[in-house]
C-alpha positions in Angstrom: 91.8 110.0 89.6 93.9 106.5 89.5 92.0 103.0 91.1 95.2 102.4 92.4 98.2 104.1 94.0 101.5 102.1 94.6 103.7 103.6 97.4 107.2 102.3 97.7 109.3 103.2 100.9 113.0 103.0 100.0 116.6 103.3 101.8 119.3 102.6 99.4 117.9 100.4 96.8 119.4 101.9 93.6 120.1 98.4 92.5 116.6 96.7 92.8 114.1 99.3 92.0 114.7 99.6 88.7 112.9 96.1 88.0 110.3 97.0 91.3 109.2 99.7 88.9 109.3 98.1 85.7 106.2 96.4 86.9 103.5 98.5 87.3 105.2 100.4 84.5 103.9 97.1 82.5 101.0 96.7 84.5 99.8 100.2 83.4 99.9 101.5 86.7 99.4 105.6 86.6 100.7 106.7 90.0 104.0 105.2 91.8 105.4 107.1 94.5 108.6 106.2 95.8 109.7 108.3 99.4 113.1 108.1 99.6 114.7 107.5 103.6 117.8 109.4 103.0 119.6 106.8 100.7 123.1 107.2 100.5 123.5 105.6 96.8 121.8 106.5 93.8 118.3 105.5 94.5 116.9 109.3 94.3 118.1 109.5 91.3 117.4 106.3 89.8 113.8 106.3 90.7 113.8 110.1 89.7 114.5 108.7 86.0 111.8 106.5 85.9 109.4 109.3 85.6 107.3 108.5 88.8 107.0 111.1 91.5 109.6 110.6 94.0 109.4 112.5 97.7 112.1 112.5 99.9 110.9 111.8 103.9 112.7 113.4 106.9 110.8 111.8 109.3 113.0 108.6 110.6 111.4 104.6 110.0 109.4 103.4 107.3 106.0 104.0 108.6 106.9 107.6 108.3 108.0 107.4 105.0 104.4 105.2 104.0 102.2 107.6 105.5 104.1 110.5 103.5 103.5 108.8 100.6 99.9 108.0 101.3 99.5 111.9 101.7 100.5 113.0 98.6 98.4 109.5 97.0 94.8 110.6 95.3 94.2 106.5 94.4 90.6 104.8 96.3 93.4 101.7 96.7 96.5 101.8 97.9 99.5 99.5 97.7 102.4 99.8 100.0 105.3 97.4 98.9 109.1 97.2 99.3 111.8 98.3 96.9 112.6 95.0 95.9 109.4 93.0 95.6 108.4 92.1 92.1 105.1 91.8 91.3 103.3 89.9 89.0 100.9 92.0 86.3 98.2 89.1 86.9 98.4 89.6 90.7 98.3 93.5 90.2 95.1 92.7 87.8 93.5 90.6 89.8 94.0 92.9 93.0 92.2 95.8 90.8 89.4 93.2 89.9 88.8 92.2 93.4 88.4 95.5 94.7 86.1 97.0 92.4 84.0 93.9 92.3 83.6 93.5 96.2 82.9 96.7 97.6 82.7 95.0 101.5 86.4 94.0 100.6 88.7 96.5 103.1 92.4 95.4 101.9 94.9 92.4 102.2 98.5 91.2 100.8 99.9 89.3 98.4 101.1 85.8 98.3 104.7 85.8 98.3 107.7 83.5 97.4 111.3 84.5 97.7 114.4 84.7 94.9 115.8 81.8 96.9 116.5 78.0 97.0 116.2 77.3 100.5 113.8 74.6 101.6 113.4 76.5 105.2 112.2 79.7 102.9 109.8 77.8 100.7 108.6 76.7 103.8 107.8 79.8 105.4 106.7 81.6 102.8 103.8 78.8 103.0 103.4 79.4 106.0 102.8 83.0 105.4 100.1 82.8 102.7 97.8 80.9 105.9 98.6 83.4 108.0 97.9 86.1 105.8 94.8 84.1 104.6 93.5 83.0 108.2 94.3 85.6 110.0 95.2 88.8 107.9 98.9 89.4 109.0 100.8 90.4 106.0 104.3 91.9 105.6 105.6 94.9 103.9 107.4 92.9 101.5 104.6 91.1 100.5 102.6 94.1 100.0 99.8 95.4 101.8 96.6 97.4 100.4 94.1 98.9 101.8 91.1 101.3 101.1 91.7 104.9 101.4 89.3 105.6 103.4 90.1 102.2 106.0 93.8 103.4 106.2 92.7 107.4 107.3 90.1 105.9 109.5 93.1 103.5 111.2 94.9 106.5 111.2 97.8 104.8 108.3 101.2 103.1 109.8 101.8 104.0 113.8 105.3 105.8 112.9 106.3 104.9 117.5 106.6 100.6 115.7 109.3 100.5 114.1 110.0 97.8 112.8 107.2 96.0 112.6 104.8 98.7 111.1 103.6 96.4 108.4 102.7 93.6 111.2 101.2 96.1 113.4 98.7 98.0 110.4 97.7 94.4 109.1 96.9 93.3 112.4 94.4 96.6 112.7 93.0 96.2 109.3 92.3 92.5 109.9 90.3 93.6 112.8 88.6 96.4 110.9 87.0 94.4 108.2 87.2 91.8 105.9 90.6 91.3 104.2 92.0 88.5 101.7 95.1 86.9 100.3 95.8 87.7 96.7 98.1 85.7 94.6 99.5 84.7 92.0 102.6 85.4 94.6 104.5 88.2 94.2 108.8 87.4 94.0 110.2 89.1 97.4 114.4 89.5 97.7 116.3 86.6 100.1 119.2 89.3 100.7 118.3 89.8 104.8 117.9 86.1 105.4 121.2 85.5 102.8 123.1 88.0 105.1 122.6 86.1 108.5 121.4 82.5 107.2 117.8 81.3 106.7 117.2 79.8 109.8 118.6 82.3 112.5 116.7 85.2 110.7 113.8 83.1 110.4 114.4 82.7 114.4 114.8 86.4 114.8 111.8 87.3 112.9 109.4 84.6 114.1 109.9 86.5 118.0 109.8 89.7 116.9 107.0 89.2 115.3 105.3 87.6 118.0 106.5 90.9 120.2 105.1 93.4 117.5 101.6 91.3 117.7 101.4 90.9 122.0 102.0 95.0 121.8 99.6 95.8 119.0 97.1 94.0 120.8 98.2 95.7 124.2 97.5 98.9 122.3 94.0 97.7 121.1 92.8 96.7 124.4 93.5 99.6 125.4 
């Protein structure tokens, strides 16, 4: 039975998860499961190639297709991380080491830095590592892990938040135990905030986030 499972969400990603999966590949990573959200490209196929197991969800969102993949998982760990987040083989080491050496050690994410120039995302990506490291909130693409048995006892990703499942999960975990920020940081894609401009997706994200957080403490008060 694999230490670690890696469970990669994807929706037409052919392009970038080639290199996503060259890394754990590297890393030595036994299982990588990929769930497929009805990708109208090649990415099925493409990840099909790569020799990892690759399910395809029919459930809508992303939390759907996590807690698919989380199903068919047998790691004690596991890692849920976009289709185009690199990750380091030091980080992925050092995430292994960390768990097995502190048992009272529930989950946590990744520093991240994004394939980008921009001051403003240099910035916030700053910004996210205290966030993640004060208060636990982490995003998908940084990558989130999590016990096995912590995620089944949270009952995984709530498939009605959508998006914001990774927000929402981290927010639950953070409350559930003890958590921590691993780096060295993982490389995330700049393509969303590329598409729109740094600072109003930065805008956009920044309230939705807040949003995701008001409701998922709503929820826990409840």
């Amino acid at each position: 039975m694999p230490f670690l499972s890696v469970i990669i969400p994807t929706l037409n990603e052919a392009e970038n998860i080639p290199a996503t999966l060259s890394c754990f590949r590297e890393a030595g990573v036994d299982e990588v499961i990929v769930v497929d959200g009805g990708s109208d490209d090649e990415t099925f196929a493409v990840a099909s190639a790569s020799g990892y197991q690759v399910l395809k969800c029919s459930e809508p969102g992303r939390a759907s297709q996590m807690n698919l993949g989380a199903r068919a998982a047998s790691g004690e760990v596991l890692l849920f991380v976009h289709g185009d987040t690199l990750i380091p083989e030091a980080t992925l080491m050092k995430l292994i080491a960390e768990m097995k050496g502190d048992p009272d050690l529930i989950g946590g994410g990744f520093a991240r830095r994004f394939e980008s120039s921009s001051l403003l995302l240099r910035f916030t990506a700053r910004c996210a590592d205290f966030r993640g490291q004060w208060w636990g909130l982490f995003l998908g693409d940084q990558g989130i892990f999590v016990r096995r048995t912590v995620f089944e006892k949270l009952g995984g990703f709530d498939e009605t938040v959508s998006p914001g499942e990774d927000l929402d999960f981290s927010y639950r975990m953070a409350k559930a135990g003890r958590t921590r920020l691993i780096g060295p940081p993982v490389l995330s894609s700049a393509r969303r905030f590329e598409k729109r401009g740094p600072w109003r997706q930065t805008r956009l994200d920044m309230a939705a986030a807040s949003q995701i957080l008001r409701d998922s403490k709503r929820r826990a008060s409840s």
